[in-house]
C-alpha positions in Angstrom: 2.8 24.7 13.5 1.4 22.5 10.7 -1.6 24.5 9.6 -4.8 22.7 7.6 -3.9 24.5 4.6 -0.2 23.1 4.8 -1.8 19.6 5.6 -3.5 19.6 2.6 -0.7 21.0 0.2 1.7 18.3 1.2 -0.5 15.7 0.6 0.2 12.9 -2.0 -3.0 12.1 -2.0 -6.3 13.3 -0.8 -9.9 11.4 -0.3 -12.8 13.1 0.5 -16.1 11.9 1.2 -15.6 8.7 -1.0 -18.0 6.1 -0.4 -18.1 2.7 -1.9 -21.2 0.9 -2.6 -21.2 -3.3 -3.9 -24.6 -2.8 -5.7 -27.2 -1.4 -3.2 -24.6 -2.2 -0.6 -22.8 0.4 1.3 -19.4 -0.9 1.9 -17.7 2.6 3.0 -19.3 5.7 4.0 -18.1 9.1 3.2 -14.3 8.4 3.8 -11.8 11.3 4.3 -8.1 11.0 4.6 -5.1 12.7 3.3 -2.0 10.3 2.6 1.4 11.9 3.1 5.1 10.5 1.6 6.8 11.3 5.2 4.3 9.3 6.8 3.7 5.5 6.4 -0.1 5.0 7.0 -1.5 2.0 8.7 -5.8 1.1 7.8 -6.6 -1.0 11.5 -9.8 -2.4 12.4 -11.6 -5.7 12.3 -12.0 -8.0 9.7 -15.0 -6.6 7.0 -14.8 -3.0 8.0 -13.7 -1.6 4.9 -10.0 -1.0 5.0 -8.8 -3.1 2.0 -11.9 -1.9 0.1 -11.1 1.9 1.2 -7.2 1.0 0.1 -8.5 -0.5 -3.5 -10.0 3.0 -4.4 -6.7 4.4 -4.0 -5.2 2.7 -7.2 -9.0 1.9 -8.7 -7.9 -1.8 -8.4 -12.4 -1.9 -7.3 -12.9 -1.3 -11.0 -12.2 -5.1 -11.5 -15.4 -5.8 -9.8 -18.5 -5.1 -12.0 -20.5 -3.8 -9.0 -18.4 -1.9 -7.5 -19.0 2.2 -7.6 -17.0 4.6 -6.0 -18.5 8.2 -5.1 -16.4 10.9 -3.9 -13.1 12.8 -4.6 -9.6 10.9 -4.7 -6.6 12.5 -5.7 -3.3 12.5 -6.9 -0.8 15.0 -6.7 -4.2 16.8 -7.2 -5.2 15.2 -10.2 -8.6 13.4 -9.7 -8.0 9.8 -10.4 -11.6 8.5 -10.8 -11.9 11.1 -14.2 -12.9 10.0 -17.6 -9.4 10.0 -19.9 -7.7 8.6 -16.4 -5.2 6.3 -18.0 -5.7 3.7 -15.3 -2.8 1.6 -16.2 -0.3 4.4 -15.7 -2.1 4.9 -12.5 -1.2 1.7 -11.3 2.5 2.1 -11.8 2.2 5.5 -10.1 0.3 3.8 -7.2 1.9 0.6 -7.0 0.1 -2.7 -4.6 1.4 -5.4 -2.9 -0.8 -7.9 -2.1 -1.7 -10.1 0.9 -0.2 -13.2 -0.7 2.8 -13.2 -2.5 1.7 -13.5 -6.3 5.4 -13.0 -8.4 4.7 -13.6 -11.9 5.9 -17.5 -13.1 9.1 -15.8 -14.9 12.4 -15.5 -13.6 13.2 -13.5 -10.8 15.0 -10.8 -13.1 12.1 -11.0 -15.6 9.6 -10.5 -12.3 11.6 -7.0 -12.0 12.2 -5.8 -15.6 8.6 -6.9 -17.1 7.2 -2.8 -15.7 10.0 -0.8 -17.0 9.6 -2.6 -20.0 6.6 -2.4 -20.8 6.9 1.3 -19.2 9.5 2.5 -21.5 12.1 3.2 -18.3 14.8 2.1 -19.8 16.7 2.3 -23.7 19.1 -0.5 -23.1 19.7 -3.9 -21.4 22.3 -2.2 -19.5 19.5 0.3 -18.0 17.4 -2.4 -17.3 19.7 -4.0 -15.7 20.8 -1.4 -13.6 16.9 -0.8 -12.3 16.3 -4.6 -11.5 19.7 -4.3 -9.1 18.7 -1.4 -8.0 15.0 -2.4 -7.1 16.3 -5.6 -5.6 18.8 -3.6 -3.6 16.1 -1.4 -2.2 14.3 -3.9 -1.3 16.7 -6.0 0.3 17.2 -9.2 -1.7 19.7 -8.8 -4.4 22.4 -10.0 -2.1 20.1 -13.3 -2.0 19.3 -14.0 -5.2 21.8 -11.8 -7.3 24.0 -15.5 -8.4 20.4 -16.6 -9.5 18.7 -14.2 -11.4 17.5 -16.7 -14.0 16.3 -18.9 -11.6 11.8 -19.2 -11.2 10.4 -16.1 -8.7 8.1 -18.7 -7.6 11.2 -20.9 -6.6 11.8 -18.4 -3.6 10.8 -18.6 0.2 7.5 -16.8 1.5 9.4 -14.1 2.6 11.7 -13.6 -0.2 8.6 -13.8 -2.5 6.8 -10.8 -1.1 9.8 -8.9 -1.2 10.5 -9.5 -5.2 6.4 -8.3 -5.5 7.6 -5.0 -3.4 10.7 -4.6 -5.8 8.6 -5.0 -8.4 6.3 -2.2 -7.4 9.3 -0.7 -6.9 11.1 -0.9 -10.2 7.9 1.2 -11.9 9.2 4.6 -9.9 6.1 4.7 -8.0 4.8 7.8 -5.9 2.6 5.3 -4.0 2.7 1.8 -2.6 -0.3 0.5 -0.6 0.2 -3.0 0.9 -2.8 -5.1 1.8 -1.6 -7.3 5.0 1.8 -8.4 3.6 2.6 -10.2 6.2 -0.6 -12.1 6.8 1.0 -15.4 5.3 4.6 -15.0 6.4 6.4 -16.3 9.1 7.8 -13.9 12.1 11.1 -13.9 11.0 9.9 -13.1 6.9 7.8 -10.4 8.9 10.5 -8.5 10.6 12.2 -8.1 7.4 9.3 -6.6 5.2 8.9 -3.8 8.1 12.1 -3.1 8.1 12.0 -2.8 5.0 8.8 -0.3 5.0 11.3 1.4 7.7 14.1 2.0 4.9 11.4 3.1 1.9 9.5 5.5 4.4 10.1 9.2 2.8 10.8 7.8 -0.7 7.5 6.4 -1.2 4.1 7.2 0.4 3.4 3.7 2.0 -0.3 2.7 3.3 -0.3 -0.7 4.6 -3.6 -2.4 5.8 -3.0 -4.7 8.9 -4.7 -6.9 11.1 -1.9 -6.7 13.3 -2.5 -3.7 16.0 1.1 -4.5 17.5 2.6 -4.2 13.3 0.7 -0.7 13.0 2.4 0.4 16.4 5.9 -0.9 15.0 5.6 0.2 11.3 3.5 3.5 11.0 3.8 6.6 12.2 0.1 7.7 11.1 -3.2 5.7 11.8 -6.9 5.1 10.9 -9.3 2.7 12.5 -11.8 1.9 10.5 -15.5 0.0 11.7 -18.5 -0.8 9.7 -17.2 0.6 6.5 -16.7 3.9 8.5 -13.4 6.1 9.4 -14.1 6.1 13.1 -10.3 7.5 14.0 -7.2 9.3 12.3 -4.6 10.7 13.6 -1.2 9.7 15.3 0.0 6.1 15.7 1.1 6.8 19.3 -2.2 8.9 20.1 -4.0 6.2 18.7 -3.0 3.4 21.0 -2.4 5.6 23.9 -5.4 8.0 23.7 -7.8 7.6 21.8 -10.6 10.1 21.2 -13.1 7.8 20.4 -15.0 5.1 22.6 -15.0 2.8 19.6 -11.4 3.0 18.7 -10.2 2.3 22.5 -13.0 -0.8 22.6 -11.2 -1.7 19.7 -7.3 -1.8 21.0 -8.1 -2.7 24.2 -9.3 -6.3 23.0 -13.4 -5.6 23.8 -13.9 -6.7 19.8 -12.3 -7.3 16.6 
């Protein structure tokens, strides 16, 4: 039996009571979660309710927006991220993002992958850089597709193939964390079925927290899930108790179509 205590101990990450507030504007209210590496983690709920704002806390990417404040506790590897002396730049290679659209960087493909370790310091040579863009490509499941053209423009490739150099590129950092915000939003249902197999294959290696307006994706790709509502964790707990039996009213309004 998985006691509290253990819970908590195994944790990646941790959030506790963190609210968000866009000027006098409440967005999320007293949020508490703990994010797990065994687990991927799927954010559900309808659009506006606070799950990519709630996710953007998780690697501070909300300090980009001059009203934003975050209140609360948020942790890593219990090391509060939110401190002063935070070096927020390292914290974003620890918690990598992938984005909604596919946003590779106008380089080449091989320069999309090396351009983190890089600037990083991961790796003394061209042969160990070399080595971590085949290996990030690999794990991500595209170097067999693009390893004859590794000069060639990131921006050159397909939807799909796009959003999977932006994961190897999170990747090629050595992240503990990778939060995706609707990957698959602009891809195609073929593109799709690839990136969550691909979650499948990084599950364990990498605590994964994807955001997804896609109740049927959360059921496939996640194995833990919150439904969020009006800037509020309503629900959180297992995938499968989540869409079978929910405990609460709103959450089973919610999958069974009532709003969203």
């Amino acid at each position: 039996m998985v006691t509290e205590q253990t819970a908590q101990t195994d944790a990646k990450m941790r959030a506790r009571d963190v609210s968000v507030f866009y000027g006098d504007k409440k967005a999320i209210d007293a949020v508490s979660i703990d994010i797990h590496t065994e687990y991927v983690t799927a954010f559900i709920g309808p659009s506006g309710c606070g799950k990519s704002t709630f996710l953007r806390t998780l690697n501070r990417m909300n300090d980009t927006i001059s009203s934003a404040r975050v209140e609360g506790l948020i942790e890593l590897e219990d090391e509060d991220i939110y401190r002063s002396g935070m070096d927020v730049v390292q914290l974003r290679a620890r918690v990598g993002m992938v984005f909604q659209k596919p946003n590779p960087f106008p380089k080449s493909i091989y320069e999309n992958i090396a351009y983190g370790p890089r600037i990083h310091g991961l790796a003394e040579g061209k042969a160990e850089l070399d080595a971590i863009v085949e290996k990030s490509l690999r794990r991500a499941g595209l170097w067999e597709e693009v390893k004859d053209r590794l000069s060639d423009s990131g921006t050159a490739l397909s939807g799909g193939q796009q959003q999977r150099l932006c994961i190897a590129r999170a990747i090629a950092v050595d992240p503990e964390v990778i939060l995706m915000d609707e990957p698959c939003s602009a891809l195609d249902p073929i593109a799709t079925a690839k990136i969550e197999e691909l979650i499948d294959e990084l599950r364990g290696r990498y605590a994964i927290v994807i955001v997804t307006h896609s109740m049927q994706q959360a059921a496939r790709v996640s194995q833990r899930t919150a439904f969020f509502h009006l800037g509020k964790m309503v629900e959180y707990g297992d995938t499968s108790d989540i869409f079978t039996n929910p405990r609460e009213e709103r959450t089973k309004d919610y999958i069974t179509g009532r709003y969203g």
